[in-house]
C-alpha positions as CSV (number, residue, x, y, z in Angstrom):
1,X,-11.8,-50.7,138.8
2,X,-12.3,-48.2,141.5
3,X,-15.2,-45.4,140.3
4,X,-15.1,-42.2,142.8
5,X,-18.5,-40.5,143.3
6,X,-18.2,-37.2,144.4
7,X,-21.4,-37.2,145.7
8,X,-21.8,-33.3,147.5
9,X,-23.8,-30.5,145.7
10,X,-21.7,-27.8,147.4
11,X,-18.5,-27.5,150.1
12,X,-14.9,-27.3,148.9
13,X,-14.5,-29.8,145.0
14,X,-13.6,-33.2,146.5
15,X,-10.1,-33.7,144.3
16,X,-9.0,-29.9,145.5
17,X,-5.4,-29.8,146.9
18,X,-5.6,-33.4,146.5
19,X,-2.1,-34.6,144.7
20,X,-2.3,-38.7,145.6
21,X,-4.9,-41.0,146.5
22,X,-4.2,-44.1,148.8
23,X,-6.1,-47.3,147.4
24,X,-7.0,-49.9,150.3
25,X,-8.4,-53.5,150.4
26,X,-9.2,-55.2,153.4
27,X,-11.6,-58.2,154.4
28,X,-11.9,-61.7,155.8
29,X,-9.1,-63.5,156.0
30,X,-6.7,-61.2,153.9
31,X,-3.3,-59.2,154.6
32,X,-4.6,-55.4,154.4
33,X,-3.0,-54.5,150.4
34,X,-2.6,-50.8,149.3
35,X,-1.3,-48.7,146.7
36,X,-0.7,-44.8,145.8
37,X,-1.8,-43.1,142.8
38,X,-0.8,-39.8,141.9
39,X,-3.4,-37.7,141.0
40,X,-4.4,-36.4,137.7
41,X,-6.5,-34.2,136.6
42,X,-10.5,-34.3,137.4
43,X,-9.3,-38.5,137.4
44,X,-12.9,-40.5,138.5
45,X,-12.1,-44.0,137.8
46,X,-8.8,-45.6,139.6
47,X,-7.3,-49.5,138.4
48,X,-7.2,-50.8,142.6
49,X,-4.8,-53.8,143.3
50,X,-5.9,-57.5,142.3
51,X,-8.4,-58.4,145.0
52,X,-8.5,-62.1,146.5
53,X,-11.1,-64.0,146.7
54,X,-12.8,-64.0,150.1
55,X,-15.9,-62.3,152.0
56,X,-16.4,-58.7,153.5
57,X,-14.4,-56.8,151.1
58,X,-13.9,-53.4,151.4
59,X,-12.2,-50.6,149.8
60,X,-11.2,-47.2,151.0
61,X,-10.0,-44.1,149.5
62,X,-8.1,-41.0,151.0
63,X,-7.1,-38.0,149.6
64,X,-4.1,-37.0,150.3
65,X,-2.1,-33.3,150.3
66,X,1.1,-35.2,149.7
67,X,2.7,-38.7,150.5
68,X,2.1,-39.7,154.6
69,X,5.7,-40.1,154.5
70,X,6.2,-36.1,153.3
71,X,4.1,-35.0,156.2
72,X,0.3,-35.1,153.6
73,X,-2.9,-34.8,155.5
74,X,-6.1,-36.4,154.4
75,X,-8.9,-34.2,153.2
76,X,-11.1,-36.5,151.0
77,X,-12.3,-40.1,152.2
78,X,-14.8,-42.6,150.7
79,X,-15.5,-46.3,151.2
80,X,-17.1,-49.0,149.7
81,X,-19.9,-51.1,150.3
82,X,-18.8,-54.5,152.0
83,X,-18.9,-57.5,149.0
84,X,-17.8,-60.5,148.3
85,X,-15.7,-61.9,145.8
86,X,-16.2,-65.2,144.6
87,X,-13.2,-65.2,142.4
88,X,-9.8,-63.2,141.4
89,X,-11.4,-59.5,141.2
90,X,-10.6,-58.8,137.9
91,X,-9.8,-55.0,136.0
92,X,-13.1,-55.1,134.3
93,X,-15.5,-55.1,137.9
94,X,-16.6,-51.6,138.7
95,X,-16.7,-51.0,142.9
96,X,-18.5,-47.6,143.3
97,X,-16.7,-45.5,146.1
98,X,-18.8,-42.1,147.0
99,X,-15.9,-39.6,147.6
100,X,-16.5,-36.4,150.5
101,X,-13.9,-33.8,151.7
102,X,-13.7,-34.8,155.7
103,X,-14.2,-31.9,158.1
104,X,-17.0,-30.2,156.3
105,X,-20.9,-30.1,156.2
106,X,-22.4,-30.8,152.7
107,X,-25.3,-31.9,150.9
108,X,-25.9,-34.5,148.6
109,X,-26.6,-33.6,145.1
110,X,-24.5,-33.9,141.9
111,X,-23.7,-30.4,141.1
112,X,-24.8,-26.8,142.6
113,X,-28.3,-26.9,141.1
114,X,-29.1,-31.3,141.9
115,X,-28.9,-30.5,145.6
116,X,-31.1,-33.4,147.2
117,X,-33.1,-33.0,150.5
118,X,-36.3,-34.8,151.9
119,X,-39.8,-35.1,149.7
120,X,-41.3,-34.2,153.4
121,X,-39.8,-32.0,156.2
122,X,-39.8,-33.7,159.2
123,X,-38.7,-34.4,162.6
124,X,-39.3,-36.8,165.5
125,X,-39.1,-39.4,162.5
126,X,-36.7,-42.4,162.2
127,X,-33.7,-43.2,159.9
128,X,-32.5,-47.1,159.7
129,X,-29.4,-48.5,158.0
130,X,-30.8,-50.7,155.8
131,X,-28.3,-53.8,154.8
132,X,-27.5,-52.5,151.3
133,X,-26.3,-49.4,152.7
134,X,-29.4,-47.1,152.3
135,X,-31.4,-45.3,154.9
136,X,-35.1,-45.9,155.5
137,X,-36.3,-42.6,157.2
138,X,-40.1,-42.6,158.1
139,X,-42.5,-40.9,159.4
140,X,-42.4,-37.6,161.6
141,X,-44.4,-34.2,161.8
142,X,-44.4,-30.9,160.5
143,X,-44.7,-27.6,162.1
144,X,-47.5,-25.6,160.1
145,X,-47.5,-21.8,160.3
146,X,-49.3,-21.7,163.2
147,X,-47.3,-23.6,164.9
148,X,-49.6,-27.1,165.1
149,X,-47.6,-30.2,164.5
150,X,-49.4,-32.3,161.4
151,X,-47.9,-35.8,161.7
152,X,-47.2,-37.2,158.4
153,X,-47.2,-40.8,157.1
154,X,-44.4,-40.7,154.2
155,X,-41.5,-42.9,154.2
156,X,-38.4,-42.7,151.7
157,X,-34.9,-43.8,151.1
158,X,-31.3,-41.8,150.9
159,X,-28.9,-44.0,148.8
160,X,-25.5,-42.9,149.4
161,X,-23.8,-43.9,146.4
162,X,-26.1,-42.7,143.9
163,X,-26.5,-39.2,146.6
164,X,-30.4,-39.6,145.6
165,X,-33.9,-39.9,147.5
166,X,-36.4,-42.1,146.7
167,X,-40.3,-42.0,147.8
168,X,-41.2,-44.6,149.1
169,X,-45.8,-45.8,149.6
170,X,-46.9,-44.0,152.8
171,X,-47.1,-46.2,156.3
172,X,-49.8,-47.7,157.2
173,X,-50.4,-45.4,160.3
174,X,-49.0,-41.6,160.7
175,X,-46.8,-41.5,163.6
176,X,-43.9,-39.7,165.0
177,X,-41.9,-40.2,167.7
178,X,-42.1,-44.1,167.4
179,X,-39.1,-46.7,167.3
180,X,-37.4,-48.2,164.1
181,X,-35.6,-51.3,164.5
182,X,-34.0,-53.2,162.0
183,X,-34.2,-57.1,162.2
184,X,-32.4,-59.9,160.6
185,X,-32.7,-60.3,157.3
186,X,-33.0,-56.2,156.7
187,X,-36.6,-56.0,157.5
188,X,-37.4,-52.9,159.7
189,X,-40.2,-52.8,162.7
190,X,-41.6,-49.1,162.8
191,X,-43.2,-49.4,166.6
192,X,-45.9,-47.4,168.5
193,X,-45.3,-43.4,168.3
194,X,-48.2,-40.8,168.3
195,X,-50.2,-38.8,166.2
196,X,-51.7,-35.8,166.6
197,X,-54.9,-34.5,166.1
198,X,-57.7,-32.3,167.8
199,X,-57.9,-33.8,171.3
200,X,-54.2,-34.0,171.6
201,X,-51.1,-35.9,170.5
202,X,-52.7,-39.5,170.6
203,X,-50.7,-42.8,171.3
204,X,-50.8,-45.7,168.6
205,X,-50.9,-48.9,169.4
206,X,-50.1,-50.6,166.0
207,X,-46.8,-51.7,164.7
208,X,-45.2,-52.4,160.9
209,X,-42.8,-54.8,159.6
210,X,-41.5,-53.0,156.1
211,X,-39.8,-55.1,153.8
212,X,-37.9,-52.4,151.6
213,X,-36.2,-54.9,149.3
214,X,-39.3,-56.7,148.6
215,X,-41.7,-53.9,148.7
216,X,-44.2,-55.4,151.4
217,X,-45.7,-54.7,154.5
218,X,-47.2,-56.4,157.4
219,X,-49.1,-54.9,160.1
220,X,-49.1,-55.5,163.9
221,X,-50.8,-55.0,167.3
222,X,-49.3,-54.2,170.0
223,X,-49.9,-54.6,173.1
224,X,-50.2,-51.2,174.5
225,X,-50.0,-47.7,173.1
226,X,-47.3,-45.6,173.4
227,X,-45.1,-43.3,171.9
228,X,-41.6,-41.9,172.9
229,X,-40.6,-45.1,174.0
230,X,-37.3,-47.5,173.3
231,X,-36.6,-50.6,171.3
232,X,-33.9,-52.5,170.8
233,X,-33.2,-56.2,169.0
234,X,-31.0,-59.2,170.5
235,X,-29.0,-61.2,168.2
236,X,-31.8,-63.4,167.7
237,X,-33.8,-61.2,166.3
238,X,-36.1,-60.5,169.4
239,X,-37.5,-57.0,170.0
240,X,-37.9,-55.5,173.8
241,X,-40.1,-52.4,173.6
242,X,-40.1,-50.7,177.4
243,X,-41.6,-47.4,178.6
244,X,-43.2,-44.2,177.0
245,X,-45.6,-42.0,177.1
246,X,-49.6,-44.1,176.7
247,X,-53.5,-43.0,176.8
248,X,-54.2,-40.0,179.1
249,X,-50.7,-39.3,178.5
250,X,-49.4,-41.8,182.0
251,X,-46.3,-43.6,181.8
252,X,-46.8,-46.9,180.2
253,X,-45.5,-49.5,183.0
254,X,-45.9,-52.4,180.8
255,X,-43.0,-54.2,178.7
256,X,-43.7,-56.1,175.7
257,X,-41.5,-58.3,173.1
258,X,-41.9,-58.7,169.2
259,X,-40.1,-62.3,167.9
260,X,-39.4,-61.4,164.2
261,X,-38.9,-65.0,163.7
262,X,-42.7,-65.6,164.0
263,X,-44.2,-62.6,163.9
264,X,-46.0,-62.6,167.2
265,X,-45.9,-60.0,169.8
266,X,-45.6,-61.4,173.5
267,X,-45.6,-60.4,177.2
268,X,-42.7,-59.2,179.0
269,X,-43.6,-59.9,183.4
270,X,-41.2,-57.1,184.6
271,X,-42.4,-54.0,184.7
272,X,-40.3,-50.6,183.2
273,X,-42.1,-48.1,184.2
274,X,-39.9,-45.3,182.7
275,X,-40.1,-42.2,180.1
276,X,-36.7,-40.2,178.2
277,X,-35.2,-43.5,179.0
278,X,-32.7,-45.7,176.3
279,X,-32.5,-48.8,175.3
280,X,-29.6,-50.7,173.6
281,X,-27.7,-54.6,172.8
282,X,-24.7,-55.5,174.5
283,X,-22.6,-58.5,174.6
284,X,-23.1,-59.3,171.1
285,X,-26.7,-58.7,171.3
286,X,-27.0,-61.5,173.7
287,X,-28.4,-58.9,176.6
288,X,-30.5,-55.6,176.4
289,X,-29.6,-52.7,178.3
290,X,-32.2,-50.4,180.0
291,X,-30.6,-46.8,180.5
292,X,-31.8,-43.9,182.5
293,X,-35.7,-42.1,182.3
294,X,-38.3,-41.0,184.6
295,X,-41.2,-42.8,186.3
296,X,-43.3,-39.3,185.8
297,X,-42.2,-38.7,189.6
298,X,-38.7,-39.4,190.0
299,X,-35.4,-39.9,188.1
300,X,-35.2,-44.0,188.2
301,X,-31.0,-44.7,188.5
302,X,-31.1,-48.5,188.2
303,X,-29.4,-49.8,184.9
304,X,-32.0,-53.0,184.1
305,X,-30.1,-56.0,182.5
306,X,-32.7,-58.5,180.3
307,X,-32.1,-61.3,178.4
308,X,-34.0,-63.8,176.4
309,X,-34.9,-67.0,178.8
310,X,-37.9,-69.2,178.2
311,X,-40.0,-67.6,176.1
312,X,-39.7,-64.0,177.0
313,X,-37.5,-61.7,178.3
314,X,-36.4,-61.7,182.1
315,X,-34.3,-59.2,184.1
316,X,-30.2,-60.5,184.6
317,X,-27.3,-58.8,186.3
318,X,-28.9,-56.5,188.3
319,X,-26.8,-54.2,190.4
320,X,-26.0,-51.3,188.7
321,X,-27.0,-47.8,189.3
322,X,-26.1,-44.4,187.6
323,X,-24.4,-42.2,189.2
324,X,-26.2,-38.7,188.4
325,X,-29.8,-40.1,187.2
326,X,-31.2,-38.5,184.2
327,X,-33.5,-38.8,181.3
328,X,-33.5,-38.0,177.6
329,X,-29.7,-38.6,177.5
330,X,-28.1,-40.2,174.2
331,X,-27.3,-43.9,175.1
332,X,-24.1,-45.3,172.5
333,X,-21.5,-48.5,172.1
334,X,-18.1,-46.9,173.7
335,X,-15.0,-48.9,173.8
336,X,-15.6,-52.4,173.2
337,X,-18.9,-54.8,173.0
338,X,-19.9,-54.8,177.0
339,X,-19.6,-51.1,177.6
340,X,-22.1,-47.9,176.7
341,X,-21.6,-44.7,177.0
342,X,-24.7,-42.4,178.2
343,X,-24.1,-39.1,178.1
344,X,-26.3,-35.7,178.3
345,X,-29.6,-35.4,179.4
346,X,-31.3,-33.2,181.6
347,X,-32.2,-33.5,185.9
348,X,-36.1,-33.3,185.9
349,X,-38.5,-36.1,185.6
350,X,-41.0,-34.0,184.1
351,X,-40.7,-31.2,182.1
352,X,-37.7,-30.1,180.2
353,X,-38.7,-26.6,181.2
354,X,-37.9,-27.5,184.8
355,X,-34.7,-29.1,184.1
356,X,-30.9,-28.8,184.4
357,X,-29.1,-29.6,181.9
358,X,-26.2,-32.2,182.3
359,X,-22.4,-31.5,180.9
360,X,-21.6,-35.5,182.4
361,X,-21.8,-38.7,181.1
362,X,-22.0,-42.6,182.2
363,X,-19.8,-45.5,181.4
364,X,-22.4,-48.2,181.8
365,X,-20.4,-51.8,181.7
366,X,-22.3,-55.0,181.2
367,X,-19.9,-57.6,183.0
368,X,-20.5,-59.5,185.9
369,X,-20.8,-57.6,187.7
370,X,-21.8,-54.5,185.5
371,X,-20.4,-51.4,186.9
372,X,-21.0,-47.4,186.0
373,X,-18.5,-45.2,186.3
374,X,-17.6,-41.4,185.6
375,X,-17.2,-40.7,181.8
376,X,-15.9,-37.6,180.6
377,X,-17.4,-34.1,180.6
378,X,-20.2,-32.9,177.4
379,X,-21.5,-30.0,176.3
380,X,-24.5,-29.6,178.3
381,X,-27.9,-30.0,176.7
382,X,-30.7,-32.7,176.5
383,X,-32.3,-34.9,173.5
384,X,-28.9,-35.0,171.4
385,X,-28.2,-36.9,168.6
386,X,-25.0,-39.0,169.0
387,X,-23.2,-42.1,166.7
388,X,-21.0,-44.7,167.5
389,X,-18.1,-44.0,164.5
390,X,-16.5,-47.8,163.3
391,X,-13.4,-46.7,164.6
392,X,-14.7,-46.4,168.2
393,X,-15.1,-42.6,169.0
394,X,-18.4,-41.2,169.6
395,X,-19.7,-37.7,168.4
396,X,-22.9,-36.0,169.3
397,X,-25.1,-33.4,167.6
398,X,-27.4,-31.1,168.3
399,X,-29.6,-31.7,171.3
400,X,-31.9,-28.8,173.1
401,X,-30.8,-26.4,175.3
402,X,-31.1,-22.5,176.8
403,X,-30.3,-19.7,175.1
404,X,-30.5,-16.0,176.3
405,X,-33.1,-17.6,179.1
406,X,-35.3,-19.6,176.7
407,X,-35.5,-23.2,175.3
408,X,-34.0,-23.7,171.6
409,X,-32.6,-26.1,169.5
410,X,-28.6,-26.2,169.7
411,X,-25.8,-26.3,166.9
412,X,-22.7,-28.3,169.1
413,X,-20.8,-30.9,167.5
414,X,-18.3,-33.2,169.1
415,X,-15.8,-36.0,168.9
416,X,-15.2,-38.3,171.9
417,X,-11.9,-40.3,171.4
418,X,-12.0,-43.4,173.7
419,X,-8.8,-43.6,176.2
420,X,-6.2,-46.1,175.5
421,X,-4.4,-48.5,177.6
422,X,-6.6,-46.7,180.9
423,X,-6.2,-43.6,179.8
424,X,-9.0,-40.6,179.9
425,X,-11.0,-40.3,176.8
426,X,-10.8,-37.1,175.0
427,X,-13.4,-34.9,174.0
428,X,-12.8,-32.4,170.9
429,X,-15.6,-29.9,169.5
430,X,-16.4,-29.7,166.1
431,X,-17.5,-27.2,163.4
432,X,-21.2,-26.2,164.7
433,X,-24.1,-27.4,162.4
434,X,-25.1,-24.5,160.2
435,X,-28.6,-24.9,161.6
436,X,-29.3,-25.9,165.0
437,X,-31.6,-28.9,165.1
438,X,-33.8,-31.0,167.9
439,X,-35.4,-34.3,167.0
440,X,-33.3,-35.1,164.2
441,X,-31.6,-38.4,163.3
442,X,-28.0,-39.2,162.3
443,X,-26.7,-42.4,160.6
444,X,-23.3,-43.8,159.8
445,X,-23.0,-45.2,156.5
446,X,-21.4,-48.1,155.0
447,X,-18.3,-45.2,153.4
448,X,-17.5,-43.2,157.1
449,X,-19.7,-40.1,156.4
450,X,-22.4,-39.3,159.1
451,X,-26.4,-38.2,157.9
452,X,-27.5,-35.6,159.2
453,X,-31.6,-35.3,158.5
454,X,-34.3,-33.3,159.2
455,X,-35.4,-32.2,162.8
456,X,-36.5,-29.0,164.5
457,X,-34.9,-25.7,164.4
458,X,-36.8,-24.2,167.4
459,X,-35.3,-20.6,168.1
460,X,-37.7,-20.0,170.9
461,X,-39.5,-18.0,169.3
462,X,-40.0,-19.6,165.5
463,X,-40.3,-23.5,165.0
464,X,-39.6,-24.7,161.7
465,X,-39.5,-27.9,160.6
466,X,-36.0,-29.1,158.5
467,X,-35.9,-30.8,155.0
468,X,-32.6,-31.0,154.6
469,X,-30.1,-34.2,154.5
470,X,-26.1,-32.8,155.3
471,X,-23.2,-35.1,155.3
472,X,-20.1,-34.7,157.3
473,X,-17.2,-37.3,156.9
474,X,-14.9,-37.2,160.4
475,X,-11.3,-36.8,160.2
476,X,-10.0,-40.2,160.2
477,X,-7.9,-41.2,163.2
478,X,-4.7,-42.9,161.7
């Protein structure tokens, strides 16, 4: 039995204008099955099709105006948690769907007065996908009324089917602006960031494994301090950390690995001497792509290439250069395994004060040999948020920008559509976010919908640190 979770605390009701709802079951191995059910009444729980035995379940809900075939739209979406069936699905097993209208900003919550946001405001944190579908978001700072950052040390976790936060014991070490990778077996490495305190924001050296499902902890020490840096994990489970800002606030030069299979931390040889840079898998995780930044002098345009080899990581497939170097850009899968897209950013190696603001964007390919090419035109604005969607298109949000001659945090929202068969991609703007926000995160869950949490609203003039936690659920594309 299907059990819808309307799972907003405001926005249009989930079921309204709704007259059927499309019942879907696909997986491993399996012929896609659906069915139609009219809609009646305030109707929660749904009797689905007879599921087959198999792995990777997964069922998916639309709302529809009125039949496909009678020209209905789909307004409300929601899908399952991946699971396994070990035998014949029977009418008596409960799979909890949470249910949101698509094409709208909401907030989690239960009813009008439930509305959930963060226990701690905060931005410059991180927010991980855990493996059962919940978010781990962590660390952070808060802007205090006179405008000093405090950096805080909570940690909690947003489950989406319940639409509830959970506290979660503080971190070992306040930072903000660190790296959050998640590693096999759904453990998370929080890396490096800063803190800040009366001699300025101060680098931190130390790392932690969190175990959520298991409630433990283990500390490590890195090799060097720094903070606004990048991660990112190959399929074996192998961290590359590269770049940042370290003591006496130089560029950090020196890479370093974490091998989550034992634990240790180890050298990287090759040098990435690079700030506002990304860092991201491709191939299947079996390389690690190194994506724009700033040396602290210059713009550096070479895309590094490392893979795993002998212990450590070592540079591969070298060759490629962007096109219009930048930093701070938003680095995101885009059309298949071997290919990113980078997009945004600003001109300057140092300051974002000093900067243009770029409206391009970079399709970065990992073949042999890789190659970057032109991708299509962005909003312009630097430090955005963007999300690879699982049906391929990308969208971006928020980001930092000028506004009547000053710096503030931006409100844009859009929806890049890759080409197909050769064709351009498409870009189409969305509704704007109802604040604008800088240094937030955003998350695609397990049912479609995006999280939207925290961040800065900086106006220029007033900074204020965000609580909130929105949801939007994209228009789906078939």
């Amino acid at each position: 039995m299907a059990e819808l979770r309307d799972v907003a605390c405001d926005g249009t009701p989930v079921l309204d204008g709704v007259r059927y709802l499309r019942l879907r079951v696909t997986g491993e191995g399996m012929e896609p099955i659906e069915h139609y059910a009219a809609v009646d009444g305030g109707i929660t729980m749904l009797q689905p099709l007879s599921i087959p035995f198999g792995r990777g379940r997964m069922l998916e809900v639309r709302g529809y105006t009125d039949l496909p075939r009678s020209g209905g739209r789909v307004v409300s979406l929601g899908r399952s948690r991946p699971f396994d069936v070990p035998v014949q699905l029977g009418a008596s097993s409960r799979i909890a769907v949470p249910f949101l209208r698509v094409g709208e900003y909401v907030r989690p919550g239960f009813s009008a007065d439930s509305c959930v946001s963060l226990a701690s405001p905060r931005a410059a944190h991180t927010a991980t996908l855990l493996e059962d579908g919940r978010v781990l978001l962590a660390g952070g700072f808060q802007t205090g009324s006179g405008g000093a950052n405090t950096t805080v040390a909570s940690a909690e976790i947003f489950d989406p089917v319940t639409g509830t936060v959970e506290p979660l014991p503080s971190l070992e070490t306040r930072r903000a602006f660190h790296t959050a990778t998640r590693l096999p077996g759904g453990k998370v490495l929080l890396a490096g960031g800063e803190v800040a305190s009366v001699e300025g924001s101060l680098p931190v050296r130390s790392a932690q494994v969190l175990d959520v499902a298991q409630a433990t902890s283990t500390g490590v020490e890195l090799k060097v301090a720094r903070s606004q840096h990048a991660a990112a994990v190959d399929s074996s489970g192998r961290v590359l950390l590269v770049g940042g800002v370290g003591v006496g606030s130089a560029v950090v030069s020196e890479a370093e690995g974490f091998d989550s299979a034992t634990g240790q931390v180890f050298s990287v040889s090759t040098p990435v001497s690079r700030v506002g840079m990304a860092a991201m898998p491709v191939q299947d995780g079996r390389r690690i792509a190194v994506v724009g930044g700033s040396d602290g002098t210059s713009l550096r345009p070479e895309v590094l290439f490392f893979a795993h080899e002998g212990g450590s990581f070592v540079p591969v497939g070298e060759g490629a250069r962007l096109r219009e170097p930048r930093r701070d850009g938003a680095l995101v899968p885009f059309g298949g395994p071997e290919q990113l897209l980078y997009l945004g950013g600003h001109d300057s190696p140092r300051n974002v004060d000093e900067a243009r603001f770029l409206a391009s964007s970079e399709l970065v390919s990992s073949g042999v040999p890789p190659q970057v090419s032109a991708g299509p035109q962005v909003f312009a604005r630097s430090g955005l948020c963007a999300v690879a969607l699982p049906d391929g298109r990308v969208m971006t949000l928020g980001g930092v920008r000028y506004s009547s001659g000053v710096l503030a945090s931006d409100s844009h929202v859009e929806l890049l559509v890759p080409g197909e068969e050769g064709a351009a991609p498409g870009l189409l703007g969305l509704m704007p976010l109802e604040q604008p926000r800088q240094q937030h995160t955003c998350t695609v869950l397990d049912n479609g919908a995006v999280l939207i949490a925290g961040g800065l609203n900086d106006t220029g003039s007033q900074r204020k640190t965000l609580g909130d936690l929105v949801l939007y659920t994209p228009v789906p594309l078939d």
